[in-house]
C-alpha positions as CSV (number, residue, x, y, z in Angstrom):
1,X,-7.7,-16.7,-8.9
2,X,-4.0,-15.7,-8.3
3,X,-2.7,-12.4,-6.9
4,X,0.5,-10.8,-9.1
5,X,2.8,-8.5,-8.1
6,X,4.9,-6.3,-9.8
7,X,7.8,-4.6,-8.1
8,X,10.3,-1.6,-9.0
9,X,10.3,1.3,-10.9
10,X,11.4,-0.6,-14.4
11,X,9.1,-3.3,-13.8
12,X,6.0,-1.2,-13.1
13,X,6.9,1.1,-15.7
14,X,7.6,-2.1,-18.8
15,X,4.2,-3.4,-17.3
16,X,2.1,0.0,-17.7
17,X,3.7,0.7,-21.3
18,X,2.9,-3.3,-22.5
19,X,-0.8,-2.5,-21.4
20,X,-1.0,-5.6,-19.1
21,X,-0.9,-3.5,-16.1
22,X,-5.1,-3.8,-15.4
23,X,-4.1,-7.6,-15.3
24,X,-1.7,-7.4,-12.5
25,X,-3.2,-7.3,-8.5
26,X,-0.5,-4.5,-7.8
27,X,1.8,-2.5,-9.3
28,X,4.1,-1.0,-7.1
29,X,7.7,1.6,-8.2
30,X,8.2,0.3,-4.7
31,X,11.7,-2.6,-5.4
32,X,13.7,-4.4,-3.0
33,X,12.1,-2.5,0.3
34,X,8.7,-3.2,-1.3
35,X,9.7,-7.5,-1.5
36,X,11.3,-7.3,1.6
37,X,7.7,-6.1,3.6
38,X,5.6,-8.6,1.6
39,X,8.5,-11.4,2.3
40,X,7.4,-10.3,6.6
41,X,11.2,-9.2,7.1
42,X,11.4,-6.3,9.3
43,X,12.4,-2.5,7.2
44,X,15.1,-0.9,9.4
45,X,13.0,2.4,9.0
46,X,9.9,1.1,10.4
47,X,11.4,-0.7,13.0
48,X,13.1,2.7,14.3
49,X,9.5,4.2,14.0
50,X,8.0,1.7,15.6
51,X,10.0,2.7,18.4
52,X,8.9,6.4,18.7
């Protein structure tokens, strides 16, 4: 079993209206920031809130 991931608002939206979107681990609106997390790089904005 593989786990699919769809990121960014057109993406997640052409994936909901084709109906596949129950086939798909996660849909997230979520684009580059979203890929950036799930490729381990640190997000500016949690690294500053990290820091609080």
């Amino acid at each position: 079993e593989a786990v699919s991931i769809v990121g960014g608002g057109d993406s997640a939206s052409a994936v909901h209206q084709s109906g596949y979107a129950s086939r798909i681990s996660h849909v997230s609106t979520g684009g580059g920031a979203a890929l950036e997390f799930l490729s381990g790089n640190i997000l500016p904005a949690v690294e500053v809130l990290d820091q609080m």
